[in-house]
C-alpha positions in Angstrom: 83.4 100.4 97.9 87.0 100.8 96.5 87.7 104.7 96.4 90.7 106.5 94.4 92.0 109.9 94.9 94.8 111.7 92.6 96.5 114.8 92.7 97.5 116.6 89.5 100.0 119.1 89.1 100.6 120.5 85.3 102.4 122.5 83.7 100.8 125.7 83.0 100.7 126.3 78.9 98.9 122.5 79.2 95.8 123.7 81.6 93.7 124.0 79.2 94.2 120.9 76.8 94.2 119.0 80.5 91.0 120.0 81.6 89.0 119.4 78.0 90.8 115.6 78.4 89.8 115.0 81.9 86.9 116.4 81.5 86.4 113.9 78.7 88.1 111.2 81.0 85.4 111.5 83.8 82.2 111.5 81.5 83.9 107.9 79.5 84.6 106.3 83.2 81.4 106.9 84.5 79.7 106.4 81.0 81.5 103.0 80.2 82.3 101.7 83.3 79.5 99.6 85.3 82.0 99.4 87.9 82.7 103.3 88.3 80.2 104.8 90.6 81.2 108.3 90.7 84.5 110.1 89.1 84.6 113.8 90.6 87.1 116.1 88.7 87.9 119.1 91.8 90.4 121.8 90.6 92.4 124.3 93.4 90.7 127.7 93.5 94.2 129.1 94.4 96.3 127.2 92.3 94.8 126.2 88.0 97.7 123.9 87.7 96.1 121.6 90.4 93.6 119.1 90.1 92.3 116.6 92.9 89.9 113.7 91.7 87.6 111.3 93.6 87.1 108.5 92.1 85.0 105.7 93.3 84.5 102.0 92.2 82.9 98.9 93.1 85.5 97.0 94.2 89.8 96.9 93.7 88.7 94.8 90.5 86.7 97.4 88.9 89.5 100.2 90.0 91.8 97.6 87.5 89.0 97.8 84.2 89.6 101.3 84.5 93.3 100.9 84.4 92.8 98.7 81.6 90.1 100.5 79.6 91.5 102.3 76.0 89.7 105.4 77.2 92.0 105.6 80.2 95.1 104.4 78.5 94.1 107.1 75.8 93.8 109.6 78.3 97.4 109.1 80.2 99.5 108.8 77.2 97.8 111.8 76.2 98.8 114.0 79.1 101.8 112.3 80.9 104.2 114.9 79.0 101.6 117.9 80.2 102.1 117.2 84.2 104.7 117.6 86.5 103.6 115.6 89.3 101.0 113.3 90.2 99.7 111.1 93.1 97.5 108.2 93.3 96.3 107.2 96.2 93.3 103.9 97.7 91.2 103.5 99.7 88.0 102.0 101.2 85.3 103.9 101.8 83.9 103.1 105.3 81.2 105.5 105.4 79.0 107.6 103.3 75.4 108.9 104.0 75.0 108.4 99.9 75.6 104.9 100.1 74.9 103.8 103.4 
């Protein structure tokens, strides 16, 4: 399994409109996506203008139909002007009791 993790930071008058889109952005990748096994939206208890996801796919290929997809294309044009940082980072997962 091919996992994803991003950081979010945005700017505070966009909180809101972020959350109802990645809200929305979670449900369509784990809706449409055969590939996307689970898309986890966390948000910072201490700090509402950060948001960490866990995203988990198939494989690096199915990572890339998410890149692709209009729903995620949608989504980032959408918010890039809302944020004022964010960080992507992969990985493999090597162990999980879910899916071991």
């Amino acid at each position: 399994m091919f996992a994803i993790t991003v950081t979010f930071h945005v700017q505070p008058e966009h909180i809101a409109s972020f959350d109802t889109a990645m809200a929305a952005q979670a449900r369509n990748s784990v809706e449409r996506e055969p590939g996307c096994h689970r898309f986890d939206v966390c948000k910072d208890p201490d700090d509402p203008a950060r948001t960490f996801l866990y995203e988990l796919y198939t494989d690096a290929d199915a990572f890339q139909d998410h890149l692709a997809s209009d729903h995620y294309k949608n989504f980032d044009a959408t918010v890039a002007l809302w944020l004022t940082s964010k960080a992507v980072e992969k990985w493999t997962l090597a162990h999980s009791p879910v899916t071991d």
